[in-house]
N, C-alpha and C positions, 0 to 999 in steps of 0.2 A: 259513280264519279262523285268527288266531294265537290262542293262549294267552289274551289279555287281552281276546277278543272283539274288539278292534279290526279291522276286516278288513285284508287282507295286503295289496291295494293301496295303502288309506291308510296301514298301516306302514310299506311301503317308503315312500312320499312324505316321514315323519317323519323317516325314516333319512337321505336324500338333504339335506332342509333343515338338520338338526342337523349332517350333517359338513359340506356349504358353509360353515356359521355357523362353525364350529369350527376350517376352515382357515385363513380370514380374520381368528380372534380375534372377530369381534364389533366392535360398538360399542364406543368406548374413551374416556374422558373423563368427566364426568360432564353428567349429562340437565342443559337450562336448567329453569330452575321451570316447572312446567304452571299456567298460571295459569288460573284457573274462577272462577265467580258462581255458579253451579249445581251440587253434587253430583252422583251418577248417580239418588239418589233422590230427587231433586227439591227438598233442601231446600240452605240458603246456605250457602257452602261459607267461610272465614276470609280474607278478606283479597281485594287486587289490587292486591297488589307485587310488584318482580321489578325486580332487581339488571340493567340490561343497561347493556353497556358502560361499566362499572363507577357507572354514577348509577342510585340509585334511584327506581323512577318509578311517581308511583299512578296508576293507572288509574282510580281513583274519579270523578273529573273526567270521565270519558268516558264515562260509563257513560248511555245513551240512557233516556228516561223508562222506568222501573219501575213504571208506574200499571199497571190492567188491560189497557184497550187500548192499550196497545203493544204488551203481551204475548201479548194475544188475535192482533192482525195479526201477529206473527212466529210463532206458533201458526199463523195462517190460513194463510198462505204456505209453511211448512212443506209442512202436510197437504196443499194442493194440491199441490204440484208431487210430491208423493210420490204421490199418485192419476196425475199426470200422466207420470211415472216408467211405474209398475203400466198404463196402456194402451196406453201408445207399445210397450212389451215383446209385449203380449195383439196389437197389432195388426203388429208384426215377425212376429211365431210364426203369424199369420193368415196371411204374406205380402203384409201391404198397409204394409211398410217390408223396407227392403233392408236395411238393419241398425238396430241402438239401441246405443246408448251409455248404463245405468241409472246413474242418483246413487244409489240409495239405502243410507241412513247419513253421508250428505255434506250432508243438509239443511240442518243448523246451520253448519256452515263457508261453504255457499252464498249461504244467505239472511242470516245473519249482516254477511258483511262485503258482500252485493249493499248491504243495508239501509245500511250507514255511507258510502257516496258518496255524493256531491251530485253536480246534473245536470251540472254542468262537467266532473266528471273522469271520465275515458275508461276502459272496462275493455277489454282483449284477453285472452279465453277460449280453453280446450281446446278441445273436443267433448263436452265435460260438463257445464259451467255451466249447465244451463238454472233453477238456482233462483235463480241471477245475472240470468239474460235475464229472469223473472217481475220480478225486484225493478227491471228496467231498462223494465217495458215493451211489452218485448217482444212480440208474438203468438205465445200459446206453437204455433199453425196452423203458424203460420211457421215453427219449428225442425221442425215434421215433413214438410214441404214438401221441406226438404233432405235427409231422411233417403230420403222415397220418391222421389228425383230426380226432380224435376219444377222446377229450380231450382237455378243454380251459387251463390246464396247465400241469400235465405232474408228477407231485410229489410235495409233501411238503416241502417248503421250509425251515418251523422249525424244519425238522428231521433233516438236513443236514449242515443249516444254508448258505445253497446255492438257490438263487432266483430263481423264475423263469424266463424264459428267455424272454428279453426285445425286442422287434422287433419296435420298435419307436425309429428313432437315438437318443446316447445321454442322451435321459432318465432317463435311471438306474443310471449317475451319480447325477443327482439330490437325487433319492432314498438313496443312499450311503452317502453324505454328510448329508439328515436329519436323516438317520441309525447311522450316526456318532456321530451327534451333542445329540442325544435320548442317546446314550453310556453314554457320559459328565454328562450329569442330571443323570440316574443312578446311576454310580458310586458316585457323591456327594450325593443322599441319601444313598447309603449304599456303603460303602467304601471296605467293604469284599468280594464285587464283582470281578471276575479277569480281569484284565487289557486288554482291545478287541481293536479291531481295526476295519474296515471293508472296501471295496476293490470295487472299480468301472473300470470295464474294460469296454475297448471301443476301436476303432479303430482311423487310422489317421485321415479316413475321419468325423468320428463322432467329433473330434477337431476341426471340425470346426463349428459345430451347437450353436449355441448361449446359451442352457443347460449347456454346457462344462463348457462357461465363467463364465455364472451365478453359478455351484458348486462351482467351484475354487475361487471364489468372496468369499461366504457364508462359505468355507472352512477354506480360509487362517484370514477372519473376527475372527471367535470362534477357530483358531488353533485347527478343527476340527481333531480326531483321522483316518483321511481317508489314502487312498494311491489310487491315477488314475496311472491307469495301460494302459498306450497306446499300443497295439498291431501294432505298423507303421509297415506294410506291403506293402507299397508301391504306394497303389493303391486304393483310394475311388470309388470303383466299376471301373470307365472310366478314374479318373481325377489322374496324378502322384503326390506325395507328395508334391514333388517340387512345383508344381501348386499352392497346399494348403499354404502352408505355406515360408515364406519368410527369417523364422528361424528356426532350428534346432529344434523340437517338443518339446524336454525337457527341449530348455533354455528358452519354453512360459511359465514355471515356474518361474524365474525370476519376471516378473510382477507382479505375485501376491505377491512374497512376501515370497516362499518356495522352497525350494532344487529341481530340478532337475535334473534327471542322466540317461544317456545310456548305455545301454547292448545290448551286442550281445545276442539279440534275439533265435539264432539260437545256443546255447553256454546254458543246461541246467543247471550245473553245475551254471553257474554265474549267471545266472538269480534265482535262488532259493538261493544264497546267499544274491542278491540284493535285493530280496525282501522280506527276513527276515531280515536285518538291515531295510528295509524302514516300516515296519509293527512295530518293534520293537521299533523305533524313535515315529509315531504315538500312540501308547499304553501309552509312557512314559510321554506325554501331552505334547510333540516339535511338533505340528504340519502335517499336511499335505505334502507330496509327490511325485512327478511327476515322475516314470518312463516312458521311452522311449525303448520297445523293439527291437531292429532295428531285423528285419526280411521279410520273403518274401511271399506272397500269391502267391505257385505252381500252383494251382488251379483256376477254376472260383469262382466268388464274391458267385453266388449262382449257381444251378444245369438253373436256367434260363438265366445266363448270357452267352458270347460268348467273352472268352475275345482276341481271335485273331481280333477282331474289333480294336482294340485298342492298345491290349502290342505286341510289338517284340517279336517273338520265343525267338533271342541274349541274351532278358534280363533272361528267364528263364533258358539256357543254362548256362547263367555263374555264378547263383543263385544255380546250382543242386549242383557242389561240395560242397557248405555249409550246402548241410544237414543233421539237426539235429538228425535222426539215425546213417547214415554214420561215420557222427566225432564222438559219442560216441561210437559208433562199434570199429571205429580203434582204437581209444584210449585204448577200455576192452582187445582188442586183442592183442594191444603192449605193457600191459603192462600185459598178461596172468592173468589176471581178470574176462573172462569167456570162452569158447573155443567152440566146434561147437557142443558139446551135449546143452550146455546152447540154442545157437540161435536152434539149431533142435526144443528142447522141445518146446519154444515161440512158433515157426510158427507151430506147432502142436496145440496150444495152441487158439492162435490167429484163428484157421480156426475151431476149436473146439466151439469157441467164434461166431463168423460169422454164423455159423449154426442153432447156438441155437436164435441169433436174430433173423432170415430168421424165424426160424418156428412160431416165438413169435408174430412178425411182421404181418405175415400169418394168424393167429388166432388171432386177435383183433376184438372185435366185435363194430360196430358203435354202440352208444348209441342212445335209442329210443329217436323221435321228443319232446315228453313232458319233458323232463328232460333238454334238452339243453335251450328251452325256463324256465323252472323253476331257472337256475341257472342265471340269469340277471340279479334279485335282489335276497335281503336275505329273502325279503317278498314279497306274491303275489301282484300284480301290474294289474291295471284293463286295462292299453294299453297292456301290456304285453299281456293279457291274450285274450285280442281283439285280437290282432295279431295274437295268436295261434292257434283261433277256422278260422279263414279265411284263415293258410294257409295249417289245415289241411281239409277244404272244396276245398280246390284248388288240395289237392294231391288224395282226392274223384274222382273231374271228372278226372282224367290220369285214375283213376282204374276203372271208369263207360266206360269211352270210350274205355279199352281193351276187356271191358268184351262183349261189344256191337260188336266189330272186331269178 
């Protein structure tokens, strides 16, 4: 233990992250305005304006009904899919998932801008988004169908107009800019089309993958109808923001040539106003979009990381008060917008929810061997099919040599 109680592990970790930050400089410029509706204690916070690209823009105008229920369903959706977070983990750590991938503390950035799409526009996700797939639809069955491999993807993406999920950083936002640019052509053959947009989330760490630059190139080129939706949560698995970037995420919009903006992440309220004026801006043919959701990964990166290797307890400590159920809780409850029957029924609701995956999850059957090799190509394939008869002569002798035992 050192001196200040802090244990010696986590101090060396301190030591490592403050001289990276310190070789680098840091962050250099100044933050764009964090723009919020919500405090962290739940009450209204002043304003929703913000100077981008050099016009000032309210956001007032955007801002999605404020009655109770509205508030109450982006509460609902919240709370579930954070229940739904908490089982998919409990049933990883069982072994009945090969891995997980946790949101939580990402609810409001999630469910926020899942909430400001309309059915026409197309989202392409991480591996993270499932409070985007609730607000799309989704069967949240289905995301964990893929996690226990029983399934190379998990749902149709054109029922929903939600992808499936992308596990190569980066990626998806290539997809979304030529989803975008596909929009464009469209609509000029046929003009009676309604007006779409489509949505590339990704993380800070994925902002740095060279995919990122090359969309945003090919974006701001055809003032492509897109919006990148940065989930900055602090931490590309091991590496801090800080590390990544040398400016403020949303003013790497600058470069290219398109609007920029930050929100508090953690603030859903503003985050689904923000990202229904930047969906909105996109449809109307002004271009492409960069938000910044500033927010925080509670969680490990994935069910196989460790992140006490790395982050200080300190940082997640003084991250809890802004959580996005917490502040919209207090907020329902100061301002008598829902009262303790509302949260009772939830968490009845929510555990109601949890059950029914546990059993769903429980009962999935592995698809037979010939059907996973059939699905490769769209047509039989003579390597393919080499492959298949060798490696079901190989699962032969396991069954020759038990039966020999």
């Amino acid at each position: 233990m050192s001196g200040s109680g802090v244990p010696a592990a986590e101090f060396e970790v301190e030591e490592v992250l403050l001289a990276a930050q310190s070789a680098i400089g840091g962050q250099q410029g100044p933050a764009p305005e964090m723009l919020q509706v919500l405090a962290p204690d739940g009450t209204k916070a002043d304003g929703l304006t913000a100077e981008i690209a050099g016009e000032v823009v309210d956001f007032a105008p955007y801002l999605a009904a404020t009655d109770a229920a509205h508030l109450r369903s982006l509460y609902r959706d919240m709370s579930l899919i954070r229940r739904f977070d908490q089982e998919a983990t409990a049933l990883q750590r069982q072994g009945q998932l090969a891995l997980w991938v946790p949101l939580t503390g990402q609810e409001a950035a999630q469910i926020g801008s899942g909430r400001a799409l309309q059915p026409q526009d197309y989202a392409f996700p991480t591996y993270r988004e499932h409070g985007v797939a609730l607000t799309r639809g989704v069967e949240l069955a289905d995301i964990l169908r893929l996690f226990r491999g029983v399934t190379n993807g998990g749902w149709d993406p054109r029922e929903r107009n939600f992808h499936l999920y992308t596990l190569v950083l980066a990626a998806q936002s290539l997809h979304a800019v030529g989803y975008a640019m596909g929009i464009q052509r469209d609509q000029l053959a046929d003009p009676s089309l309604p007006q779409a947009a489509s949505v590339a989330y990704f993380g800070d760490g994925a902002s740095s993958e060279g995919d990122i630059h090359e969309s945003m190139v090919f974006a701001a080129s055809f003032d492509a109808p897109v919006v990148f939706f940065c989930q900055n949560n602090q931490w590309a698995i091991s590496v801090p923001a800080a590390v990544q970037a040398r400016v403020p995420l949303a003013r790497r919009a600058e470069g290219y040539g398109f609007p920029g903006v930050r929100v508090d992440g953690n603030d859903v309220v503003a985050v689904e106003a923000v990202t229904r004026w930047a969906l909105d801006r996109a449809r109307s043919g002004k271009g492409p979009v960069l938000i910044e959701a500033y927010t925080y990964r509670m969680s490990a990166h994935t069910t196989a990381d460790d992140p006490t290797k790395y982050r200080l307890s300190g940082d997640e400590q003084a991250w809890q008060p802004r959580d996005p159920l917490v502040r919209l809780e207090a907020h329902l409850r100061a301002q008598g917008l829902a009262d303790d029957a509302f949260f009772d029924e939830l968490a009845a609701e929510a555990r109601a929810m949890a059950t029914a995956l546990r059993d769903a999850v429980l009962s999935m059957t592995v698809p037979d061997l010939e059907s996973r090799f059939a699905t490769v190509y769209a047509e039989p394939h003579p390597l393919v099919q080499e492959e298949l008869r060798f490696f079901q002569q190989y699962e032969a002798g396991f069954a020759d040599e038990g039966e020999q035992a």
